[in-house]
N, C-alpha and C positions, 0 to 999 in steps of 0.2 A: 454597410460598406458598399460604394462603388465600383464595380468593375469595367474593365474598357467591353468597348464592342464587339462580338463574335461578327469577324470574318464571313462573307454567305459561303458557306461549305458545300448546300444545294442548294437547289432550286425550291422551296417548302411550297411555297406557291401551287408550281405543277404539281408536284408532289398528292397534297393535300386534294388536288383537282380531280387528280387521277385516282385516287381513294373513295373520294365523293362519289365517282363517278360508278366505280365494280361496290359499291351499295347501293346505288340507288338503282342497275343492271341487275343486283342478286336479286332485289324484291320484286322488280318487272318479269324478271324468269318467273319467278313463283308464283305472281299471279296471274303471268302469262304462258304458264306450262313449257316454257321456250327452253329446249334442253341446249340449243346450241347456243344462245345468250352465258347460260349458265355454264358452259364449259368451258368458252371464253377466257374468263372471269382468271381461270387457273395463270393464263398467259401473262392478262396483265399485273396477278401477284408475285410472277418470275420476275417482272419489272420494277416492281415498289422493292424487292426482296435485293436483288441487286443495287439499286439507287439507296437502301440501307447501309449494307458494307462498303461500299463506294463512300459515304460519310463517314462512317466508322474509321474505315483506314484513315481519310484524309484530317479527321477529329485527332485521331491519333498521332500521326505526326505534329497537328497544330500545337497540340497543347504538351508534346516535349520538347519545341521550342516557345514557350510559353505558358510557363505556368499558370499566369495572373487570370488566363482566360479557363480553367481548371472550374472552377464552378459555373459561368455560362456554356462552357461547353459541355458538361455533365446535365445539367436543364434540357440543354437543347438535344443530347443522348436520350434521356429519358422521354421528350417530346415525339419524337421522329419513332423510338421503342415503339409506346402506344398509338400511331399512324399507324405504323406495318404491322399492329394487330391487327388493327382493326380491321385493314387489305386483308389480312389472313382468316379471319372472321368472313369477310366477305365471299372469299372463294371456298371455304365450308360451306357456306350456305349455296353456293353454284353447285356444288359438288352433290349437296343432299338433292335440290331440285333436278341435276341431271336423273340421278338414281330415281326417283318420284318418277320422271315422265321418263324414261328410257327402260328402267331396271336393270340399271346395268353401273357397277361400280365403278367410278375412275378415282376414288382416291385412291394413293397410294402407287398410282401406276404413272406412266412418262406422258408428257402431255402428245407426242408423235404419234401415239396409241389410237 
């Protein structure tokens, strides 16, 4: 079965870019003992974190005026889901390499801290 086209709801692009990017920062902290690389990292998963519900919401109004887009837009839910893990994924491992070179916890805690 054909469905129409999903609407660009984000940006997937930057999106994606900016994910790319606090992974390929988590493992430069790590092998570069860089605590403040690594702490980073939390900031810009406040950003993928937000640009999540940001689509969320706007997925949600799309598709109760619209049903027919009801399964691309649940694809494209579960897509965008496993991104902002992965960003989450990423600032765990800032989090672990601040702790390694500082010894000092910041999960858990405000990033203003």
């Amino acid at each position: 079965m054909a469905f129409p086209p999903m609407p660009p709801i984000v940006d997937l692009s930057s999106v994606t870019q900016l994910i790319q990017g606090m992974v390929n920062d988590a493992f430069d902290a790590l092998v570069n003992r860089n605590a403040e690389l690594a702490k980073e990292l939390r900031e810009r998963d406040i950003k993928v974190n937000e640009t999540y519900q940001q689509m969320v919401d706007e997925l949600y109004l799309l598709l109760t005026n619209q049903p027919k887009l009801i399964q691309p837009g649940f694809s494209l839910l579960i897509l965008f889901r496993h991104l902002e893990r992965v960003g989450d994924l990423a600032a765990n491992i800032g989090e672990e390499v601040y702790y390694l070179v500082k010894g000092e916890v910041i999960r858990h805690t405000n990033i203003e801290q």
